[in-house]
N, C-alpha and C positions, 0 to 999 in steps of 0.2 A: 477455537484456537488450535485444536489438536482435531486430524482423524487417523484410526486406525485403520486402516485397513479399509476405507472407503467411509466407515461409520463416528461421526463427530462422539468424540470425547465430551463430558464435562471438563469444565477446563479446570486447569489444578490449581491452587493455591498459591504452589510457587514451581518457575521453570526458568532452567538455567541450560544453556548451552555451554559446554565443554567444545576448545577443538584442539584436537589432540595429532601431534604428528608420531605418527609411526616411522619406525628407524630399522635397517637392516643391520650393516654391520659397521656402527660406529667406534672409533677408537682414537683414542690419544694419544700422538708421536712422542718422540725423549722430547720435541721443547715441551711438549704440554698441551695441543695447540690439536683441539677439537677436528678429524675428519669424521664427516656427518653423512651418513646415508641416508636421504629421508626416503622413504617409499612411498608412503601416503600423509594426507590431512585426513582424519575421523571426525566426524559429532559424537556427543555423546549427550543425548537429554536428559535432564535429570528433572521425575516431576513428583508432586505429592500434594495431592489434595484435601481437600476441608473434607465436614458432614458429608457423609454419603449412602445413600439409600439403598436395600440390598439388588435392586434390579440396575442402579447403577454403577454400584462396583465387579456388577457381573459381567454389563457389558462389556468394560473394561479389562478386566481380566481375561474374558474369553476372546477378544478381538488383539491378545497376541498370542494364546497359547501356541500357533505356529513356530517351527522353527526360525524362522524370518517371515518379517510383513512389513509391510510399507507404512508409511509414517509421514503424513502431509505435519507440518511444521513453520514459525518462521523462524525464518533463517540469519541470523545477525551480521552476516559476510556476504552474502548477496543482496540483503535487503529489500528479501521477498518469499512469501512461501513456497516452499520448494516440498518436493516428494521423493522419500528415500528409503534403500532399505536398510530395516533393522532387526536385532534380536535384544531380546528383554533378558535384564538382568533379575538378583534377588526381588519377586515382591513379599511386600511386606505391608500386611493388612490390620493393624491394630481396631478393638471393638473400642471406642467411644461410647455408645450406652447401651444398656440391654432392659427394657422394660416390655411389660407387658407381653410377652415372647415378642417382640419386636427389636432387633437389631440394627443400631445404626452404626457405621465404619466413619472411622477419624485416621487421617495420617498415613492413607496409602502411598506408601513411597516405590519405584522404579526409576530404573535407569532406562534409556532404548542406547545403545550401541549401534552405532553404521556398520555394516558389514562393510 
């Protein structure tokens, strides 16, 4: 479903596309009466996945440590996968169980932002 950086993802549990428009200098006249500068349309993917094994959260994680990377995707507005670039928000890696010295990861959530 997803690849980073050239390298397929597991795919996550749940992913939601954001489209966001960015705004220069909006402002509201005496009626009231919205002037709207849009500059851009963003994505914003929001993903977070089940069980994960520690060579697959690694992948993961290290196929965005970039300050930007690309981001194959589908796309809910073209209605196809598209490739784009992005930077990673907050991750956040909660342990789901820890036995045997063996760790398994539950609930890694990020964001990707379009640049």
């Amino acid at each position: 479903m997803l690849k980073i950086n050239g390298v397929s993802a597991k795919s996550p549990k749940t992913f939601s596309v954001d489209i966001e428009d960015l705004d220069g200098d909006s402002y509201r006249n005496v009626l009231g009466q919205l002037t709207r500068d849009r500059i851009a349309t963003k994505r914003k993917l929001s993903c977070e996945w089940g069980p994960l094994k520690n060579e697959e959260i690694s992948t993961i994680l290290t196929s965005v440590k970039d300050v930007f990377f690309m981001v194959e995707y589908p796309d809910p507005v073209e209605g196809q996968v598209l490739t784009k670039e992005f930077y990673v928000g907050t991750r956040t890696s909660p342990v789901y169980n820890w036995s045997e010295g063996k760790v398994r990861w539950e609930g890694l959530k990020m964001n990707f932002i379009e640049k």
